[in-house]
Every structure is written in structure tokens, then in C-alpha cells.
VOPA-179226 format. One line per 2 residues: number of its first residue (from 1); their letters; for each residue x, y, z of C-alpha. Coordinates in Angstrom, 3 decimals, decimal comma. Example, Ala and Ser with C-alpha at 12.3 -4.5 7.8 and 13.67 -1.06 7.14 Angstrom:
<recs>
1 = AS = 12,300 -4,500 7,800; 13,670 -1,060 7,140
</recs>
This chain:
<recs>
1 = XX = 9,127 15,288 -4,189; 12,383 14,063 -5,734
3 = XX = 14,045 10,664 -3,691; 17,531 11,417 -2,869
5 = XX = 19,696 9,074 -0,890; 23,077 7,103 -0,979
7 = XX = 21,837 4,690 -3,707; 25,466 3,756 -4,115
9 = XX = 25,456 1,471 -1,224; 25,349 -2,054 -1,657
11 = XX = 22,546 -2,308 0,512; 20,192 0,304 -0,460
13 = XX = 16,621 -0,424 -2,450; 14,454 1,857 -3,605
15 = XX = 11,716 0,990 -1,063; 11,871 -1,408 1,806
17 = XX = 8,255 -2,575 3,558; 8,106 -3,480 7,310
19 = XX = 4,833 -5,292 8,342; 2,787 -8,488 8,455
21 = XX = 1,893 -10,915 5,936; -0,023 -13,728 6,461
23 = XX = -0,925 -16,951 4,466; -4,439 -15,988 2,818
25 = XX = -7,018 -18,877 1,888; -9,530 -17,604 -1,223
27 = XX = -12,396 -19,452 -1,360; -13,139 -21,548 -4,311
29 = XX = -16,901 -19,911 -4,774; -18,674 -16,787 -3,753
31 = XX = -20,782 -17,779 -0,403; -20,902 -17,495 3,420
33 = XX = -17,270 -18,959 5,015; -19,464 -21,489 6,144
35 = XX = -20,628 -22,757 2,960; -17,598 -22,461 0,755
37 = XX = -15,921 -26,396 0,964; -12,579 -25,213 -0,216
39 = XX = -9,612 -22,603 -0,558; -7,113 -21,787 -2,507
41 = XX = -3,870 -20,788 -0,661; -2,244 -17,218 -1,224
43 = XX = -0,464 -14,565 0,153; -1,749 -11,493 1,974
45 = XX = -0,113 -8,803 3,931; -0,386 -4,979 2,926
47 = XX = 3,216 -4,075 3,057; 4,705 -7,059 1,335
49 = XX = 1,917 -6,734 -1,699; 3,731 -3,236 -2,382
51 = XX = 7,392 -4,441 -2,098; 6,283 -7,620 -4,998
53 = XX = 4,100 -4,692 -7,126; 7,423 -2,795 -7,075
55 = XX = 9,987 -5,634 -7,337; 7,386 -6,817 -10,634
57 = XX = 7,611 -2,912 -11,781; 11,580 -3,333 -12,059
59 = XX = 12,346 -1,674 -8,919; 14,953 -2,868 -5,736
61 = XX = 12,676 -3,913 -2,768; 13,182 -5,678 0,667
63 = XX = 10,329 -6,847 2,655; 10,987 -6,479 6,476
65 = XX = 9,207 -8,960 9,056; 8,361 -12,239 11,178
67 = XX = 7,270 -15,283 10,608; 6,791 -18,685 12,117
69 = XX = 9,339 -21,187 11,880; 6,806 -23,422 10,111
71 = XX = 5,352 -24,450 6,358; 3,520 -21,238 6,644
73 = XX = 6,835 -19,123 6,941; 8,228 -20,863 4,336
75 = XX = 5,868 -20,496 1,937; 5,573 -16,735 2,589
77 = XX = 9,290 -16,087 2,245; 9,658 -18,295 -0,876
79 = XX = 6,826 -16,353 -2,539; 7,410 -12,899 -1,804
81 = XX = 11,230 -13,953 -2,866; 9,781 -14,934 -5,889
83 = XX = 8,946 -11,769 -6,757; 12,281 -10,692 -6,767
85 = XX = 11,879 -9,013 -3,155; 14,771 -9,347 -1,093
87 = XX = 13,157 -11,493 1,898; 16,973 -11,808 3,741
89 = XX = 15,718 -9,642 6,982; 12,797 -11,152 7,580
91 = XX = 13,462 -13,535 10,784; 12,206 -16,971 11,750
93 = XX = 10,176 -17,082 15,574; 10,394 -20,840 16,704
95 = XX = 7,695 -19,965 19,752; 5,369 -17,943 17,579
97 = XX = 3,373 -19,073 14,227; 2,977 -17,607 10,923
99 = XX = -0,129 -15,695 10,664; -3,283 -16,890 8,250
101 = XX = -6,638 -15,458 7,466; -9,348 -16,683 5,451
103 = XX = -11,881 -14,263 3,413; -14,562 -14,783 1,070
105 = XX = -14,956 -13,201 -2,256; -17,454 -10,780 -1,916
107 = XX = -16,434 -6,977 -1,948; -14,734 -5,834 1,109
109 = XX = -17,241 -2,816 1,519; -20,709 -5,198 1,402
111 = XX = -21,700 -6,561 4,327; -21,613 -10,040 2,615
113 = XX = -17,841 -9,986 2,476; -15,943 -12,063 6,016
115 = XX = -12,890 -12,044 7,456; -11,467 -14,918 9,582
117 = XX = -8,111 -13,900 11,446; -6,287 -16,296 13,037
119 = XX = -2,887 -13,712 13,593; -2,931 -13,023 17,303
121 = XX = -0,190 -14,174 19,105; 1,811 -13,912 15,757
123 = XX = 5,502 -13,929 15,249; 4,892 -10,793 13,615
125 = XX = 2,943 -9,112 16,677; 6,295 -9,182 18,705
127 = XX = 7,998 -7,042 16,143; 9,985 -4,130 17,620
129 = XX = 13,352 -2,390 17,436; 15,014 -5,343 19,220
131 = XX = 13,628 -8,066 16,986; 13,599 -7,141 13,089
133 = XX = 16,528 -5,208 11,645; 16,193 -1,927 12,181
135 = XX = 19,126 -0,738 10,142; 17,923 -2,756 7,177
137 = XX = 14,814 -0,853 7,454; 16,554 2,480 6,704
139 = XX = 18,461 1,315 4,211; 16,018 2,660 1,068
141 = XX = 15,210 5,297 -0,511; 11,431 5,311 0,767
143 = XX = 10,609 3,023 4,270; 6,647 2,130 3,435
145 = XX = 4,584 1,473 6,541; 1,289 1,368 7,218
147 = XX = -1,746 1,281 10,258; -2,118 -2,241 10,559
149 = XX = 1,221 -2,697 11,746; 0,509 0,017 14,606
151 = XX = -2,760 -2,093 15,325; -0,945 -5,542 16,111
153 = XX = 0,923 -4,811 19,519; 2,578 -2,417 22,097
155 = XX = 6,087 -3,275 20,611; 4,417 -2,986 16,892
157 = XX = 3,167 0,550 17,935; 6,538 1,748 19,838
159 = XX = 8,279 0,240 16,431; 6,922 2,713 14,339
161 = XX = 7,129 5,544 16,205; 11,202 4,578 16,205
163 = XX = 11,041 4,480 12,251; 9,141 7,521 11,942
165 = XX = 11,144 9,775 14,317; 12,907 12,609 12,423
167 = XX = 16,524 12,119 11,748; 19,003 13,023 9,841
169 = XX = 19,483 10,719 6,837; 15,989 8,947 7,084
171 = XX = 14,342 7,916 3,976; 11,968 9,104 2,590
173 = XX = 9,010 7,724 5,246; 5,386 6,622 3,156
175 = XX = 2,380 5,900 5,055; -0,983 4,068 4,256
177 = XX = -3,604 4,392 6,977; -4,937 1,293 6,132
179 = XX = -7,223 1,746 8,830; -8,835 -2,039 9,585
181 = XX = -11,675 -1,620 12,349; -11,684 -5,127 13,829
183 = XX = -7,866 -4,882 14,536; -8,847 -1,605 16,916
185 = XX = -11,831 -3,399 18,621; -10,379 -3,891 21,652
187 = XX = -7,434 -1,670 21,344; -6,444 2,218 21,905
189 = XX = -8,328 5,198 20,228; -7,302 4,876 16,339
191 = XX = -6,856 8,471 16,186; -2,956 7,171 17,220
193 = XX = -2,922 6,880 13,090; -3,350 10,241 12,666
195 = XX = -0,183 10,982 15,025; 1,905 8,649 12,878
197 = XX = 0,677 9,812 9,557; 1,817 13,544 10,552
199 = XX = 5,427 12,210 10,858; 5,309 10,624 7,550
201 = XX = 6,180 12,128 4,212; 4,112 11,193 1,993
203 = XX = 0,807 9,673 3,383; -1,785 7,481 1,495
205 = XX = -5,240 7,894 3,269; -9,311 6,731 2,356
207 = XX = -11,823 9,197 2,490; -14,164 6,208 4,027
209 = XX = -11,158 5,172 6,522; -10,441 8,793 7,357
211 = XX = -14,242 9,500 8,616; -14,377 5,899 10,722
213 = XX = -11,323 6,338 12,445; -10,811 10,358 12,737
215 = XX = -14,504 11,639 11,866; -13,113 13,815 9,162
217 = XX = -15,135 14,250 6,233; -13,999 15,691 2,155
219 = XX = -10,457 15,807 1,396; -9,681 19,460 2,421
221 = XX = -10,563 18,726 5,744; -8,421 14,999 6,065
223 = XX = -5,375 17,258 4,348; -5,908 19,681 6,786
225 = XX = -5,676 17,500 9,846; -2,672 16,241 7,897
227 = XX = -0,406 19,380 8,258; 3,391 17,909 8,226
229 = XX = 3,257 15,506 4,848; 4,685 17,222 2,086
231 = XX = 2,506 14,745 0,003; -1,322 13,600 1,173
233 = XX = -2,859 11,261 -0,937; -6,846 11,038 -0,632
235 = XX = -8,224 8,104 -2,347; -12,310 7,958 -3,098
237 = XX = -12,567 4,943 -4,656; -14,493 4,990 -7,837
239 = XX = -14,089 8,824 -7,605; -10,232 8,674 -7,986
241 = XX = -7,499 10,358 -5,979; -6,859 14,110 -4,495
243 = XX = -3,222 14,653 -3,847; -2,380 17,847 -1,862
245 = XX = 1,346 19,215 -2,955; 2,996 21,358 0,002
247 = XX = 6,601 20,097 -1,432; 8,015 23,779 -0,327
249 = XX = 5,337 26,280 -1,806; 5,924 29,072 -0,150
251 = XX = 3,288 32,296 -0,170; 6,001 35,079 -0,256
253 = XX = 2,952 37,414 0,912; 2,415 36,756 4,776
255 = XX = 4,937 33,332 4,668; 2,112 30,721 4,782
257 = XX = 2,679 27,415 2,722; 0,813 27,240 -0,348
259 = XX = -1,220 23,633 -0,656; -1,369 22,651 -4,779
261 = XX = -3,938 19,664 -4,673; -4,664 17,624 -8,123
263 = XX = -7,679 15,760 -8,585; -7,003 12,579 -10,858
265 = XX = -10,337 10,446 -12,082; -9,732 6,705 -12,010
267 = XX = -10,846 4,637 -15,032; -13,390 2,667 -15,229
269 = XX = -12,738 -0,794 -14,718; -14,633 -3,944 -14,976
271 = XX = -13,939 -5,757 -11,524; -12,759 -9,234 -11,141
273 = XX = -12,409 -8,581 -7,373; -12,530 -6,085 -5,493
275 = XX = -9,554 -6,519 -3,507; -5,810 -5,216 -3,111
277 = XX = -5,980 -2,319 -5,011; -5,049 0,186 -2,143
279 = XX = -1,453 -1,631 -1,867; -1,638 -1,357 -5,244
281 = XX = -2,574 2,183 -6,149; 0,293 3,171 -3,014
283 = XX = 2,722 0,919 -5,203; 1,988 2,567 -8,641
285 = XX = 2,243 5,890 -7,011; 5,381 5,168 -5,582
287 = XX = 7,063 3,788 -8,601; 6,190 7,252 -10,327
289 = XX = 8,058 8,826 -7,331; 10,835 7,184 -7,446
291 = XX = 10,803 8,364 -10,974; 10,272 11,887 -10,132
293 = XX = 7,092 12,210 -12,285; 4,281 14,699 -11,846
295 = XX = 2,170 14,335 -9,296; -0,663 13,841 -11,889
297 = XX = 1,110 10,957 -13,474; 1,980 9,173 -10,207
299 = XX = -1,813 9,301 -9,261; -2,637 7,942 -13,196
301 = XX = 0,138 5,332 -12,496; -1,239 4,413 -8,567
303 = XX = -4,623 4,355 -11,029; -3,721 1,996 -13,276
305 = XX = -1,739 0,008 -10,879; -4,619 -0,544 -9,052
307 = XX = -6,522 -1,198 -11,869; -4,134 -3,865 -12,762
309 = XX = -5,136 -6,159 -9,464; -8,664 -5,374 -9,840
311 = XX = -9,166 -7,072 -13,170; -7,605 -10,115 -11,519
313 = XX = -8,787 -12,908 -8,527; -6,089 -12,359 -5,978
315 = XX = -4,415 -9,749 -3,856; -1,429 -9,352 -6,419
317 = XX = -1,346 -8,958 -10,369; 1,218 -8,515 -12,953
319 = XX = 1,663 -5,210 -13,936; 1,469 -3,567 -17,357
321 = XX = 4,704 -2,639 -18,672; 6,092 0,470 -18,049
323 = XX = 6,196 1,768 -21,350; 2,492 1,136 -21,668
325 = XX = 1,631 2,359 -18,481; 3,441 5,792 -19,303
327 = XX = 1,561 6,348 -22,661; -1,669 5,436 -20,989
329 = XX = -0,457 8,306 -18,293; 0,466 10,553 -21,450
331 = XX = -3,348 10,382 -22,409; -4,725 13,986 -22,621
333 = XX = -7,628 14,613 -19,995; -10,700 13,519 -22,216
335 = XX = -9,058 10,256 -23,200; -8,140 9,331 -19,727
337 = XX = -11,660 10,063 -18,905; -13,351 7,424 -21,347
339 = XX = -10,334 4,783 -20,533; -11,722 1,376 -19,578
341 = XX = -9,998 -1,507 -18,516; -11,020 -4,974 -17,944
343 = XX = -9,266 -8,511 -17,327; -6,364 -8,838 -19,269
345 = XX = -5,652 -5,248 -19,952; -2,025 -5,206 -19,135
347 = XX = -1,218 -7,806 -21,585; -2,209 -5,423 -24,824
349 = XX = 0,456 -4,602 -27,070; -1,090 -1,081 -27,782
351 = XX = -2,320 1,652 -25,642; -5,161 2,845 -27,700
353 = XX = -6,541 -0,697 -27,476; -7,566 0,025 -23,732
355 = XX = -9,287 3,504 -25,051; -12,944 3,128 -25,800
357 = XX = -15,931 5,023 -24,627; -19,105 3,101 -22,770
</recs>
């Protein structure tokens, strides 16, 4: 899949995000929500942790979205800005707050780990083609969107089916499921994902999320529900990545399309916490797109992007240089499979330093 697009423009990125971010409190310990005495403010929000992984990589981003006109929206713009994201469409709701959410630091998949939203009524719920800038939206060279957003409202829902119509001249359109089960509770069938991710080009999807929300089960049968993607991206966690390549293969026998997939380990890593690496992994694959690398190498780089935030506390790390990340890529197949990484990884001068057997 080689990105094509009028990059010339003035005010075309490489990838612009649309979607929620909230204020995130971490808590100061491990322990119940109701026994940890303090927090440590951050920022959360799927979308907007890709556009700062990619804006840290060296790549043009703008984060679309709404916030509160409040200390909460402030300190969301001002630190996704920081980044070097391009916050300028994101729009202020005087009626509405800023989202926040507190968690606790177990792993998301134990049933120790919480969740406390407080985002309903949000000045990102009332998001739609009438209140965020649509046009700045399709200004990039890849528009990455993703479930939650879908989960949030009526007007959330109706926005992305507007961004993901076909049209002449849209960009590139990426989609993470990021299927989130107590956003659906009380909501419509989540099988509505499915629908959006068959728009999309190139769609990042959880074997786990795939079975709780669709009821599919092994890759071949989520990429097969999957039909219009030129890219599908299964990711099974410790288990690495399945990408399934229909990027114009063309059986010149009866006309079907051919479907290349490419299985990519992920290294082991020694976990800080076990937290934003799916944003991560999207971001890392991404970047390698935008690159027009092989879709091996963009898995390895979504890898080792991922890698990156899990050998650090919060929902965003830096990453390792390019240079290193591409001769980590460049590994041959038994190398790649004894890699392990732990905190402070993307720091090393030197490759092989990474490179050691358990």
C-alpha cells in the first residue's frame, strides 16, 4: 500500500486523528481505586496517543476533536501540542466539559485492573460533521479513526460513517476496532464496528476484541469477515501480528483476489505496564506505511513501537530512533526471534545491545 496524495498543500499531514481524549489520573500504587490516596495526572485518548507517537517519530500530524472550555481542555491541547501535533482544529465547548477517567495499574486484561469514566455528556460526545472540521480531517495522507469514537453518540456514529464514505480524493482511511465493552453496555449491537471497518483501508483489529464483539474466532476467519480492507491487521498479543495483503493480487485463473497474510512474532518484552501499546503498535505500523516498507517491517516497526510504551508507566513513550528501529527491523528471522527488550531500550546506542537470548 503506497500513500499518495497532494502532500504539496500547505495543509496536508501525513496522518490526522479524529476522536476523544480525556485527562487520565494514574494512580500512585498498584491497589483497588478505592485504596490508592493519589494520582498522577496524564493524558489518554486512543487517537491522539497515535498522532504524538507519530509527531515524536518525525512525522506531520493533526489531532481532530472537543474539549471543554476548562483547565482540563487546556491541559490536553497544550500537551498533545507539545508533541509537535498540530492541535489548531480541535474546538473549545463552553456548555460541555473535558472528559477524565481514572484507572489503576493493574493489566487491562486481569480482572484486578478498573476503569472510572467520567466522559458522558462530553464536549467530545457531540462531535459530528457540523461541529469539528471536517475538511481538516481530509486533509492527510491517512485519516486514523477508531471504535470508541463510534461508541460515544448518535452524531459520533453518523460522523464516521461521513469520513468513511468512498470518495474521490479521500485519504487513505485506517481503522482500530478498539472495541471497549463498557462503552456498548447500553448502546446498539457492536457488530456496527464491523460495518465501519469494511469501509476502511487498512484496519487494525484484536483477536480477543474481534470474538467479544463479532464472535469470530483465528485470524482467517476475522480477515474473512473483513472483505473490503486492502490491509487487515490481526494483533494476538504476546503472539504478535497477522497482516492479510489483498493490495491488488489478482488470481489470473478464475479472477478471485489472492489474500498474502504475514505472520510477524513480537519480542519479548519485560513489561512496565501493560498499557497503550495498541495505539502504539497502529502508530509504528503506520509510520512504516507512510514509508512504503514491507508489510513485514511495518508489523516489526508497530512491534517495537509498542514495545517502546510497554517498557514505560504511561500511555505514551519516546520512541527509539528511526535508524535503530530500522536495523532492529533488518534483523534476520532467528535474531528477531530471541530479541528482548526491557525499560530503557530505546535509549541504546547499538542495536545488537537489545539482542540476547533468555
Amino acid at each position: 500500500m503506497t500513500i499518495t496524495g497532494p502532500c504539496d498543500a500547505p495543509d496536508v499531514v501525513d496522518v490526522v486523528a479524529l476522536g476523544e481524549s480525556m485527562v487520565t489520573f494514574l494512580p500512585s500504587r498498584p491497589g483497588r481505586l478505592a485504596d490508592v490516596p493519589s494520582f498522577e495526572r496524564a493524558i489518554g485518548g486512543a487517537e491522539s496517543n497515535v498522532a504524538c507517537a507519530l509527531a515524536a517519530a518525525g512525522h506531520t500530524t493533526r489531532w481532530i476533536s472537543r474539549v471543554g472550555d476548562d483547565g482540563f481542555g487546556d491541559h490536553l491541547v497544550e500537551a498533545i501540542g507539545s508533541y509537535g501535533v498540530d492541535v489548531a482544529s480541535v474546538r473549545r465547548d463552553p456548555a460541555r466539559p473535558t472528559g477524565v477517567y481514572f484507572r489503576t495499574a493493574a493489566d487491562r486484561a486481569t480482572d484486578a485492573h478498573e476503569v472510572a469514566y467520567y466522559r458522558a455528556g462530553s464536549a467530545a460526545s457531540v462531535m459530528s460533521a457540523d461541529t469539528v472540521e471536517v475538511a481538516a480531517a481530509r486533509a492527510g495522507r491517512v485519516l486514523h479513526l477508531s471504535g470508541i469514537t463510534a461508541a460515544l453518540s448518535g452524531d459520533c456514529l453518523d460522523l464516521l460513517w461521513e469520513l468513511t464514505e468512498p470518495r474521490p480524493g479521500r485519504p487513505l482511511v485506517s481503522f482500530d476496532v478498539n472495541f471497549r465493552p463498557g462503552l456498548w453496555a447500553d448502546t446498539d449491537d457492536p457488530r456496527v464496528l464491523l460495518d465501519l471497518a469494511r469501509r476502511a483501508d487498512l484496519v487494525f483489529v484484536g483477536a480477543d476484541e474481534a470474538e467479544a464483539a463479532w464472535g469470530l474466532r483465528g485470524a482467517d476467519g476475522i480477515a474473512g469477515a473483513l472483505p473490503e480492507p486492502r490491509l487487515v491487521v490481526v494483533k494476538k498479543g504476546g503472539g504478535g501480528a497477522v497482516a492479510f495483503d489483498r493490495r491488488d493480487r489478482v488470481d489470473t485463473g478464475d479472477g478471485r483476489r489472492v489474500t498474502d497474510s504475514v505472520h510477524v512474532p513480537a519480542p519479548r518484552v519485560d513489561i512496565v505496564a501493560a498499557v497503550g501499546a495498541g495505539d502504539a503498535f497502529a502508530a509504528g505500523f503506520l509510520s512504516a506505511t507512510l514509508r512504503a516498507l514491507p508489510v513485514r517491517d511495518r508489523i516489526r516497526h508497530g512491534h517495537l513501537m509498542a514495545a517502546a510504551v510497554l517498557t514505560a508507566p504511561g500511555d505514551l513513550a519516546p520512541p527509539p530512533a528511526r535508524d535503530h528501529a530500522d536495523r532492529l527491523t533488518a534483523l534476520d528471522g532467528q535474531a528477531w526471534e530471541t530479541l528482548r527488550l526491557g525499560p530503557g531500550w530505546t535509549q541504546a546506542a547499538q542495536a545488537p545491545e537489545e539482542v540476547r537470548t533468555p
